[in-house]
Structure formats: C-alpha cells, structure tokens
C-alpha positions as CSV (number, residue, x, y, z in Angstrom):
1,X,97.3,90.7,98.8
2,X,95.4,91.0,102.3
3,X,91.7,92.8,102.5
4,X,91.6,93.6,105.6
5,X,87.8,94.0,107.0
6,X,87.3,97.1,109.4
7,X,85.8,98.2,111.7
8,X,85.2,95.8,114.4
9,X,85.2,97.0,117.8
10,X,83.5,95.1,120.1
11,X,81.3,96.8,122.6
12,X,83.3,97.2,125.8
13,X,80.3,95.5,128.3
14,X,81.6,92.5,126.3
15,X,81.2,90.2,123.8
16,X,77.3,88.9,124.9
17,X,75.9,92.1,124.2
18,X,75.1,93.7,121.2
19,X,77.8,92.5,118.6
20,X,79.0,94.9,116.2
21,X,79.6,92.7,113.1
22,X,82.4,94.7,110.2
23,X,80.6,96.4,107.5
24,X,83.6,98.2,105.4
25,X,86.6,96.6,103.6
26,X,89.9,98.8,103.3
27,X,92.2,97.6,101.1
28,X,95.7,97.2,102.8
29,X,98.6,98.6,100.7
30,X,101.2,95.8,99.9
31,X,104.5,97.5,99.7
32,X,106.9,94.2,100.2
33,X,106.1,93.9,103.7
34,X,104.3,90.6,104.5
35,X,104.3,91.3,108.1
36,X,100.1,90.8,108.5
37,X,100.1,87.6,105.6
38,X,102.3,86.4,108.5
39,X,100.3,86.9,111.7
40,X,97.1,85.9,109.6
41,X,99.1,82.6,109.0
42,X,99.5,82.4,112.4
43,X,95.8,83.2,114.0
44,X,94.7,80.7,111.1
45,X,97.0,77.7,112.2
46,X,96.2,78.5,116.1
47,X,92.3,79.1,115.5
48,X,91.7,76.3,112.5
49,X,94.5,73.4,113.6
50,X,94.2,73.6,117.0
51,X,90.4,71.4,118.2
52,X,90.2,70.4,114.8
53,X,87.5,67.4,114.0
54,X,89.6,64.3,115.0
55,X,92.4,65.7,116.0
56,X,94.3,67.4,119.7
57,X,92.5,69.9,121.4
58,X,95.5,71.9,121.8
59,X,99.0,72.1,120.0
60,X,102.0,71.1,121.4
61,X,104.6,73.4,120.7
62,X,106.4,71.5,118.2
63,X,103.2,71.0,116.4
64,X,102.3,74.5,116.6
65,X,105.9,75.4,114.6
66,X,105.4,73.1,112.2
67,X,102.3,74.0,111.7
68,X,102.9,77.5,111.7
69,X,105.5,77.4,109.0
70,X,103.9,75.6,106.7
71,X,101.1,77.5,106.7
72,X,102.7,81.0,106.5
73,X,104.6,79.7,103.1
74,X,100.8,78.4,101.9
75,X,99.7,82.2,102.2
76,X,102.9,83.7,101.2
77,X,102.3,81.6,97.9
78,X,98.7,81.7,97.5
79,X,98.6,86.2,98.6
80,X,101.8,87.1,98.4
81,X,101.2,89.2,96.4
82,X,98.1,91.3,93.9
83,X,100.3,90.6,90.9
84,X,102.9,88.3,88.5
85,X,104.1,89.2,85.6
86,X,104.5,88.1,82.5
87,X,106.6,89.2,79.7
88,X,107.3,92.7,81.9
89,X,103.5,92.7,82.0
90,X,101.3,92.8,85.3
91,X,98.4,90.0,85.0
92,X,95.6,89.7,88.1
93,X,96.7,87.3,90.1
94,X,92.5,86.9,91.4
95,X,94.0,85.8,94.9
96,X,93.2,87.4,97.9
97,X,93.2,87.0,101.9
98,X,90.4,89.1,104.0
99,X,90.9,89.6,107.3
100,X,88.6,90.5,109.9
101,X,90.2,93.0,112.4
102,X,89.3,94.9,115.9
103,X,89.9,98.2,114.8
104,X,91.4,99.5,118.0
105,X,93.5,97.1,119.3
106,X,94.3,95.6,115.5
107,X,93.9,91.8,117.3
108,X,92.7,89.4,114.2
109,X,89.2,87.3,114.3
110,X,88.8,85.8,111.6
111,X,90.2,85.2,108.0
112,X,89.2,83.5,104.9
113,X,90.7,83.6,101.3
114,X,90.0,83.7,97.8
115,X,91.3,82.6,94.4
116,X,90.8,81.7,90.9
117,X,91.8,78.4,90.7
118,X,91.7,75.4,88.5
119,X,88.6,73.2,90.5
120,X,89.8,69.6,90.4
121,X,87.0,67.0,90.1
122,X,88.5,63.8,92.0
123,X,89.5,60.6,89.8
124,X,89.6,62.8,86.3
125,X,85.8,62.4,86.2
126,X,86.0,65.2,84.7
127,X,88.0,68.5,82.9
128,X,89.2,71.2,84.8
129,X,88.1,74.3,84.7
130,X,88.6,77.9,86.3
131,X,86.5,79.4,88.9
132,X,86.4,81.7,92.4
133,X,87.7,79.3,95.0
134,X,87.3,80.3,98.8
135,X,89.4,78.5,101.9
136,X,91.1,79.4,104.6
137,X,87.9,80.5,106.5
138,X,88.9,80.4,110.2
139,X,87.1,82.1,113.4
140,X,88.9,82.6,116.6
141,X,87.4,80.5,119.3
142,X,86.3,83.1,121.7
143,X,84.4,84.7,119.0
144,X,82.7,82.1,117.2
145,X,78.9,82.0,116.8
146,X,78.6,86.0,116.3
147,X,78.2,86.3,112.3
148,X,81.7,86.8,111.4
149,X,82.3,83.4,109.4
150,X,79.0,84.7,107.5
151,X,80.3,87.9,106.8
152,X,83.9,86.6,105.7
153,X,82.1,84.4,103.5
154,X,79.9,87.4,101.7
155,X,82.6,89.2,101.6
156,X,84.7,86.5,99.2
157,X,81.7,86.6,97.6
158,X,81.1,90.3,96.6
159,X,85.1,90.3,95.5
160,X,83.8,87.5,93.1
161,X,81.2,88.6,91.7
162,X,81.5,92.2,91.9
163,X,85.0,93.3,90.8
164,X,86.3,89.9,89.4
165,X,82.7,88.9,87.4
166,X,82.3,85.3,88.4
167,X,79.0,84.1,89.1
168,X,79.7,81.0,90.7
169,X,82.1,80.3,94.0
170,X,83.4,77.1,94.8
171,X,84.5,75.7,97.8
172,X,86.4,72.1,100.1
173,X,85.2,71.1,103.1
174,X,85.8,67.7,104.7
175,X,82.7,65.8,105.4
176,X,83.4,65.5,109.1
177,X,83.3,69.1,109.4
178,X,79.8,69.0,110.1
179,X,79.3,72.6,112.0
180,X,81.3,74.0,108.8
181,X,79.3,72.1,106.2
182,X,76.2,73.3,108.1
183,X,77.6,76.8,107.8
184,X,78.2,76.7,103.9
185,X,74.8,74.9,103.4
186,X,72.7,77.5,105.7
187,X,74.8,80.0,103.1
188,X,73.2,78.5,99.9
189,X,76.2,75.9,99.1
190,X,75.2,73.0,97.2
191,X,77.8,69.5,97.4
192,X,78.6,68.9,93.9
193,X,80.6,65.4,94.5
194,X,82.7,64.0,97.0
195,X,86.2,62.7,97.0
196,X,86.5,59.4,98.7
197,X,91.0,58.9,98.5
198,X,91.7,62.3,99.8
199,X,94.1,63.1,103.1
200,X,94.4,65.7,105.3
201,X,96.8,66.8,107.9
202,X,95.8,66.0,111.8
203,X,97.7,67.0,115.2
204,X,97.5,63.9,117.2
205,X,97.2,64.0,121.3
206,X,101.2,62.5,121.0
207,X,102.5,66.2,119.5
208,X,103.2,64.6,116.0
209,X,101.1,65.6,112.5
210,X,100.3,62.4,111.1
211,X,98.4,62.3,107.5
212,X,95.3,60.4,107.8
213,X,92.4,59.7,105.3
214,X,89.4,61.6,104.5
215,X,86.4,62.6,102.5
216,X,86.3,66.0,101.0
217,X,83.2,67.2,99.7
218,X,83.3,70.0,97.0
219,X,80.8,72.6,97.1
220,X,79.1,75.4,94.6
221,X,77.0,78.3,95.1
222,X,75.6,81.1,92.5
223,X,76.2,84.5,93.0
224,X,74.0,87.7,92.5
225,X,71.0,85.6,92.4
226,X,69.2,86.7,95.6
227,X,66.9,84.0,97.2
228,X,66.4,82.1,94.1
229,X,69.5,81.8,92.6
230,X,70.7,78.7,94.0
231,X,67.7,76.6,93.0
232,X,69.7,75.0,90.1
233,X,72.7,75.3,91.6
C-alpha cells in the first residue's frame, strides 16, 4: 500500500528559497491499480542506482531496464498490497511505501518504505525476531539536502510507533554509504553489528550489473523516546 506524503509545493522563485518541507500524509486508496507502486519503482531505481557509491554515474539504458524491472517486482511484492489473507481472513500485512509528492504537478521526490520483517543477524549469531524495518529511502538528486530524507524517515517512524505499536525501528545500510550512515546516525540510529560476506548489486561504467562484495551495517533506533530515548539503544 502507498502513503503518499502531501503537500509539497515548492515555492515558484525556486528551490534555494524558503523550502516548504510536507507536513500531512493522505492515505492513497488501493483499488487494484498499481499504477504509482510503479512510477515509485521507477524514481527509486533512477534516484537510488544511478551515482551509487562505487558504481556509474549514470545508467545506460540496458541497465536502467533491468534495473527498473527488478525493482518494480521488489515493491509489487513488498506493498502490493495493505492485506493477505488467511483462511478467508484479512491479516495486516505491516508493509508500506510513503511517498513524497509535489502536490501540483504530482512529480515524486522522494520515497522510503516500511515493514515488519524478520531482522536477520548475519552468520546465525543469533535468533530472528520481528520488528519495523525501513528501506527504500531514496531523494531525487535535484532535491537533496532540503529535509526530505528526514522527514520520510519520521514519517516511517510515526507509522511504527503510532498505529502499528513498535518501539523500536531497524534498518541496512552499507558501510560505504557514508552521507546515508551520517543521515541515520544524525537521526538517533545506533549500528548494532555488521555483516562482513554480504553483496550488493552495482551498475558498472561498461552498462552491465555485476554483484560485488560489501559490508552492511544494521542499525536500531527507539521510538517515542524524545531526546533520551536512544541512550541505551
């Protein structure tokens, strides 16, 4: 199911002025129609693959396709949909997709998602367990750098804690990430352990997608703690 986060409308002296950061979230109806899961696939792949740490500045076409498809089936799975069912019953599927929207010209800025999810501690160090996961937090490049990764971010957050009850969010980041890792730490994240056999998918300057190692980093925060909460964290 997609959030999506209105209004945003840019001031029209431009962007360096003041910046009118969303403050509302509507919930979008989902009536079948995955037409906006499928554009926000598609501003995620172009705003989060393309410049990524290691990898080309710029897709190539065939890069961008693959990429493209891959990732609208990731969302289709992951917020397909507010529901399953079992047994002819409905259960809460805790999975959603915010997006952050210019409210007049519907153009999409950002995006970031988040699930209940089994958190996976690397090497079977130890159990599983169940908890809010965010990802999927991508900024468009022209409008990075004006509070709305920070606002995505609390707004995961609130959907949590307030109307799902968790009081602890989760997170992945790779370690090379460092302008993301700053983000999440300036946020109150704390790295819990890292995972040193991981792989992650990279665009290379040749137009391929190559896997190639990398060290993920999972990170914690409390919720509904205010300035203290994350002390013990």
């Amino acid at each position: 199911m997609i959030q999506v986060v209105q209004p945003f409308t840019p001031p029209s002296m431009g962007l360096g002025a003041i910046f009118f950061r969303p403050k509302n979230i509507i919930v979008s109806p989902n009536k079948g129609d995955d037409t906006e899961l499928v554009e926000a696939a598609k501003f995620f792949t172009g705003s989060f693959w393309a410049g990524k740490v290691g990898g080309a500045k710029e897709l190539s076409p065939r890069q961008l396709k693959s990429l493209s498809n891959s990732q609208i089936a990731e969302f289709r799975k992951r917020y397909g949909g507010s529901f399953m069912t079992t047994r002819n019953k409905p259960q809460d599927r805790r999975a959603e997709l915010i997006v952050c929207k210019n409210s007049m010209t519907e153009d999409i800025y950002g995006c970031a998602g988040i699930e209940v999810s089994e958190i996976k501690t690397p090497n079977g160090r130890s159990a599983q367990f169940k908890a809010p996961l965010m990802s999927n937090l991508a900024v468009g490049r022209n409008v990075r750098r004006k509070g709305i990764a920070e606002d995505l971010v609390q707004a995961t957050e609130d959907l949590a804690l307030k109307e799902w009850g968790y009081t602890e969010c989760y997170l992945f980041v790779e370690k090379m990430n460092k302008p993301a890792l700053k983000l999440y730490q300036k946020l109150g994240y704390k790295i819990q352990w890292e995972d040193d056999t991981a792989t992650t998918l990279l665009p290379t300057v040749k137009g391929t997608v190559v896997s190639a190692p990398t060290i993920i980093l999972c990170m914690k925060k409390r919720l509904g703690g205010g300035i203290f909460g994350n002390l013990f964290g």
